[in-house]
N, C-alpha and C positions, 0 to 999 in steps of 0.2 A: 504493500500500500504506500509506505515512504519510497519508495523506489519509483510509483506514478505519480504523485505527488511531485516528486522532484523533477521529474522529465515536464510533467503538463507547467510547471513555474518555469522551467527552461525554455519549453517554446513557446509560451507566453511571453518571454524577456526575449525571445529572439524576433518574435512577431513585433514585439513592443522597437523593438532597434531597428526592424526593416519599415516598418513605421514613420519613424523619425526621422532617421538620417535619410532612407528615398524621398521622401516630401519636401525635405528641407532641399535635396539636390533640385530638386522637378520645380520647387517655387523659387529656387537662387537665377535658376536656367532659364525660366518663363519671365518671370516678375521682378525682377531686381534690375534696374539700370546700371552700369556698371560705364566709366568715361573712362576711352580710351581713345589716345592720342585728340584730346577736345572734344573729340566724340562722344554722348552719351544716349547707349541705350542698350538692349540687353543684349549678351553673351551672344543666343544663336545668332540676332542679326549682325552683329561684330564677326564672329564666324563666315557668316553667307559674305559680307562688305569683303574679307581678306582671302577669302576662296577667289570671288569674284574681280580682284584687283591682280592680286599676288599670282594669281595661276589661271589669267583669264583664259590662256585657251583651254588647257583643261578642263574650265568651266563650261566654255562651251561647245566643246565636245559633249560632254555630260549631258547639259541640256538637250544636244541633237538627238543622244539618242534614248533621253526619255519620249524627247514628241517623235520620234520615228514609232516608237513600240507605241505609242498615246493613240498616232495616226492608224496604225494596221492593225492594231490587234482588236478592233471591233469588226474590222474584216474575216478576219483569218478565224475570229471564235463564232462567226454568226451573229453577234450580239445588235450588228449594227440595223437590221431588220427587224427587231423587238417593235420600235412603235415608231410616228413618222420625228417626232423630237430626236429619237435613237438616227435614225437615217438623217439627217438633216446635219445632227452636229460630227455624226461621223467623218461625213464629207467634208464640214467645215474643219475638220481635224486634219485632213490631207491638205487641205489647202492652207493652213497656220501652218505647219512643216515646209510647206513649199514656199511659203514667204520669210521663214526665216532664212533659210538656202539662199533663196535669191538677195534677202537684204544684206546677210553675211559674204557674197559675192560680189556685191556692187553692181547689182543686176537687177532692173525695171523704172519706171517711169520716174524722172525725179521731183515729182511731188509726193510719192512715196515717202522719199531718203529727208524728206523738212522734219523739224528737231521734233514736230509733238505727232509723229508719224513711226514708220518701223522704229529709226531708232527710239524712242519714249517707249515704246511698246515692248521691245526687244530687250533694250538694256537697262529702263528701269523697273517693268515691270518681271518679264519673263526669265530672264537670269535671276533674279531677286527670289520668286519665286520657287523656280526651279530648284534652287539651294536652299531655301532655308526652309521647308516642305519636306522634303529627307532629312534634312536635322533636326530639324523639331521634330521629327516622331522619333528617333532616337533619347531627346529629352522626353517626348512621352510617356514613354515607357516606366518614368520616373514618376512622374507626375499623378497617372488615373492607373499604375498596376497595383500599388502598393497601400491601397488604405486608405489616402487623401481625399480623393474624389467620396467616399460613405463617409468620410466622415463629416466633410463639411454639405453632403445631403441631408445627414441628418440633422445637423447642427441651423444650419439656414432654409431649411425648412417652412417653416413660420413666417419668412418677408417671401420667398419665391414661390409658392403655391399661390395664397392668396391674391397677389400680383400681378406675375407675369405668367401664373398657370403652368407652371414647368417645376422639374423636382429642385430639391437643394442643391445638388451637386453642380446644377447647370450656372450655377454663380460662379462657378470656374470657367467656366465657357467667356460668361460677360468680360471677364475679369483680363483672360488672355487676349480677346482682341482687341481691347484697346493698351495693353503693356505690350503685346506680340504682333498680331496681325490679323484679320480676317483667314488667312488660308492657314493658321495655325488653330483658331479656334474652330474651322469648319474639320479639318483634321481630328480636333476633340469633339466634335459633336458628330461624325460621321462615325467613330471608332466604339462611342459608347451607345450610340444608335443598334449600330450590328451589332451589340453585347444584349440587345432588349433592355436597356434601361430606359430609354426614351420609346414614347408611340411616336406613330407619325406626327401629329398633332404637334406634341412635344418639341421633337425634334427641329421640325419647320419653323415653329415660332423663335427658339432659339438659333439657329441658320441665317431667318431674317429677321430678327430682331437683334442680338447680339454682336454677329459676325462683320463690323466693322472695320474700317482701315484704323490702325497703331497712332498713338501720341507720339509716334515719330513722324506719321508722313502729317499729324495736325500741326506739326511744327513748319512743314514745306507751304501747306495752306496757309498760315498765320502770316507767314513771312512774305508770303507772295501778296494778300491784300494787306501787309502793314498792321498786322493787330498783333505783331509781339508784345508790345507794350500794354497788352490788356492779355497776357498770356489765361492768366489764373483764369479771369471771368469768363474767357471766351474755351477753355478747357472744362469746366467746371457747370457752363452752360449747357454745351456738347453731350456733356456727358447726363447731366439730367434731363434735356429733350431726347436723346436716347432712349433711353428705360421708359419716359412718361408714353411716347408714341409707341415701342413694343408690347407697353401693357393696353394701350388702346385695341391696337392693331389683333392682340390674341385673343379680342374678346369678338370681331366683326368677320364676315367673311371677307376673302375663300377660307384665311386659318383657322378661324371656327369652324367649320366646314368637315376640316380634315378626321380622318382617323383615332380617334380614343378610344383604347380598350380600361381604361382606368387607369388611376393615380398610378404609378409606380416607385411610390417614396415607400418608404423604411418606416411601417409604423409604428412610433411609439409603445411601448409595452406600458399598461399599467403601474402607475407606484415609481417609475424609473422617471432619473431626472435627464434631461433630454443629454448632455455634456456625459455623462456617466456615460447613457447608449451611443451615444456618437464614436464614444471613445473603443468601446468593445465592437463596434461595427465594422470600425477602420482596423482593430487590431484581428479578426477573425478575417478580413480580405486579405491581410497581410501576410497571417501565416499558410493562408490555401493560395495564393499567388504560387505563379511560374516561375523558374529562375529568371534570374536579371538576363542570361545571353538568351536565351526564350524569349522573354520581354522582347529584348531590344532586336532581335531578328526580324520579329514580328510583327513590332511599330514599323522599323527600318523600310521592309517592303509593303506595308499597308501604304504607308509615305511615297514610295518609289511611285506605285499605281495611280497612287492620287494625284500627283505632280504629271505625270504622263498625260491624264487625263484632262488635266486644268492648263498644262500650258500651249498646245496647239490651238487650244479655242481661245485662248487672249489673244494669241496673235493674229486668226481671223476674225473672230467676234468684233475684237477691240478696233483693229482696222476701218471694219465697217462701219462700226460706230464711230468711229472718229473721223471718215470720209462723208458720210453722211450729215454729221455736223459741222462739217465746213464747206459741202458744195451742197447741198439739199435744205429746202424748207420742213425738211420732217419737224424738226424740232421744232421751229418756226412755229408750225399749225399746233404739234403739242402742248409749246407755250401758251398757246392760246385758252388751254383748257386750266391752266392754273393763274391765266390772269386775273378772274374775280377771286382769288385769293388776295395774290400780291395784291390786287386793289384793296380789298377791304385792311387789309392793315397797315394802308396807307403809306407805300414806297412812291418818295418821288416820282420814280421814273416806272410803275407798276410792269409795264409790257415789257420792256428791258430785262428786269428782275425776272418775269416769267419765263420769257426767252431763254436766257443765262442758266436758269437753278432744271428748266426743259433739259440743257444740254447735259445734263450730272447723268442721264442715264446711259450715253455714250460712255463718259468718263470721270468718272466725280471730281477731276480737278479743274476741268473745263468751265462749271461758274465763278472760281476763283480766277481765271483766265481770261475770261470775259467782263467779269465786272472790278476788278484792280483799278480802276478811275472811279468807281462810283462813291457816292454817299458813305459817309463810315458806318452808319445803319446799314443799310442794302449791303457792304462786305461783308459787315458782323451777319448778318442773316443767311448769304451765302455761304459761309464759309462755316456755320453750324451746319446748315442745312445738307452740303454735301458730303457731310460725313452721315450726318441723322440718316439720309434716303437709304443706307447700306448698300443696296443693290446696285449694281451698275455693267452696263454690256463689254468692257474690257476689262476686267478680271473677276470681282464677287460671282457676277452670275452665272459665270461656263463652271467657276470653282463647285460652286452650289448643286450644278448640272452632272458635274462629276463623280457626287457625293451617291450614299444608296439613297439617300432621302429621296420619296419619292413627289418629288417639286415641279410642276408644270411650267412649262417658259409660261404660259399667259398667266399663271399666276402671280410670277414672278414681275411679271410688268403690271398686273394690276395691284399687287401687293407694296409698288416701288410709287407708285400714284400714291395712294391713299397715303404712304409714310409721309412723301414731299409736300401735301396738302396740311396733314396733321402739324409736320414740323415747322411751316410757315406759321400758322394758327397760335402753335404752344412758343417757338421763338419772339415774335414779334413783344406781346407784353413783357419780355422780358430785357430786348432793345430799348424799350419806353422805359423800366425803369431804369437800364442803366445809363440811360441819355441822362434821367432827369436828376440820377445820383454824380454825376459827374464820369462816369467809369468809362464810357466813351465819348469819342472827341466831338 
């Protein structure tokens, strides 16, 4: 009896250590900004920054032949016949491969080769991605194998149910894309989807509601309309027009709509205090976990597939989308559908602004690009608003398409309306007050 006694203390103290020390590795790797060389932001993307510097062809090497396997292998498995989304973006996958080829050659029209074209496409987005999508799921590994993710479902619970209708754990999900990045958080929420921890429901609303672009590229937005100088207020706004239109968002269709088979949180036991069980939930995942080389095998190529997946469609999707916002009235006529917004709360230039924050679905940085002369209200509005929208046709939404969530393009474009309407609506009072407190110029 003292003989099990002492083993079940042992692996309780070994459960209790892979506990700790993987979470603490998985939240240093994820969440900690770390300044190096003036630089500040975390690990993996300092990592992805000196891969992609230091060993650029290497890198893109690497990248070619994730989108080669990205481009063929829904040929080669059948898959790309499934539904006409499935045929549609397969084919845009051949052709994202084929335009990197040709951009990396110095080959095709050159209004292609202009700075917010292949290359933007290429070398800020898709190398970017391409590296830091295999590494972060390497840190993954650390992060949702080991305990952390139950624990903090059970622990946060109580704010993300009520809320945002999604379990506790997915406060990790929030958490990583704005410290990480949209394709790291869609990475955690594709991974724990396939585990059945999220419904579809679930899942989707965290996908788009969460999975936004990092307070590193809101640092590129900031600088580019001039609102460094209102850092905090305009980080700090972002981030709670965020949250406020996700929990809008998961309560209306199409997300309402989707898929619930029931809650999938970790209920409470009687008499137990929620911190006690949070504690024993994280510490009983910890010790039935996989080994760490298992783990990281297994993030590793979940990450490879995923990145395969996402970056041929950035480089066609995004193309497109970024062709069509500079020679096409699409957006134009779009705009049009969000002017009695802008109008009602009362932007100088209403139609402009419409126009402008129209174009974030090509690219989200695009109304920062367009409106950089405007009003310092109308920048502050844009430059929340282009993060708030999440979704966007050159990178978020092919990422999201590559994910198992089963997410419709048209709902995706109807889900990216309703965000951009809500976020005009909930930002704008909050420009008023910071006009009238002094906080902007």
């Amino acid at each position: 009896m003292t003989h099990i006694t002492t083993e079940a203390k042992g692996s309780r103290g070994g459960a209790a250590l892979r506990l700790v020390l993987c979470s603490f590795i998985g939240i240093f790797l994820f969440f900690v900004p770390v300044d190096i060389n003036g630089k500040s932001t975390i690990l993996l993307d300092h990592a992805a920054t000196a891969i992609s510097t230091q060993a650029r062809p290497v890198a893109i090497g690497f990248v070619l032949l994730l989108m080669a396997y990205g481009a063929f292998a829904p040929f080669l498995r059948g898959t790309w016949r499934k539904t006409v989304t499935d045929a549609v973006f397969s084919v845009l996958r051949v052709l994202g491969l084929a335009l990197a080829v040709l951009y990396l050659a110095g080959i095709g029209p050159e209004v292609l080769f202009a700075p917010d074209m292949l290359p933007f496409l290429f070398d800020k987005l898709v190398l970017s991605v391409g590296l830091i999508v295999p590494i972060g799921a390497l840190a993954l590994a650390f992060l949702i194998g080991y305990g952390l993710l139950e624990f903090t479902g059970v622990l946060v619970q109580p704010v993300m149910r009520p809320i945002w209708r999604t379990p506790g754990w997915s406060a990790i999900d929030a958490v990583a894309s704005f410290v990480g990045s949209y394709s790291l958080a869609l990475l955690i929420t594709d991974r724990v989807f396939r585990e059945g921890k999220y419904t579809v429901r679930e899942a989707a609303i965290i996908a788009t509601g969460f999975s936004t672009v990092s307070a590193t590229f809101m640092i590129i937005v900031a600088k580019t309309l001039g609102l460094m100088d209102v850092w905090n207020f305009y980080f700090w706004t972002t981030l709670v027009v965020t949250f406020i239109v996700s929990a809008i968002t998961a309560r209306i269709w199409p997300l309402a709509g989707l898929a619930h088979e029931g809650d999938r949180d970790q209920p409470l036991p009687a008499g137990r205090s929620r911190l006690r069980f949070a504690v024993e939930t994280g510490l009983e995942q910890a010790a039935t976990a996989k080994s760490l080389p298992t783990l990281l095998r297994e993030s590793f190529l979940d990450g490879l597939r995923m990145a395969a997946m996402i970056l041929p469609s950035i480089m066609a999707v995004g193309l497109l989308g970024l062709l069509a916002a500079k020679f096409t009235p699409i957006f134009d006529i779009l705009g049009l559908t969000l002017y009695p917004f802008t109008w009602i709360v009362q932007f100088g230039e209403p139609m402009l602004a419409a126009k402008a924050l129209a174009s974030g679905l090509a690219e989200m940085f695009l109304p920062a690009i367009l409106l950089k002369e405007a009003a310092p209200d109308m920048k502050f509005v844009a430059a929340v608003v282009s993060v708030s929208q999440v979704l966007f046709l050159s990178a978020s939404v092919p990422c999201m398409l590559a994910t198992s969530i089963p997410l419709s393009f048209r709902n995706l474009l109807v889900i990216w309306y309703i965000r951009v309407v809500l976020s005009i609506l909930v930002t704008a009072p909050i420009v008023w007050i910071g006009t009238s407190m002094g906080w902007l110029g």
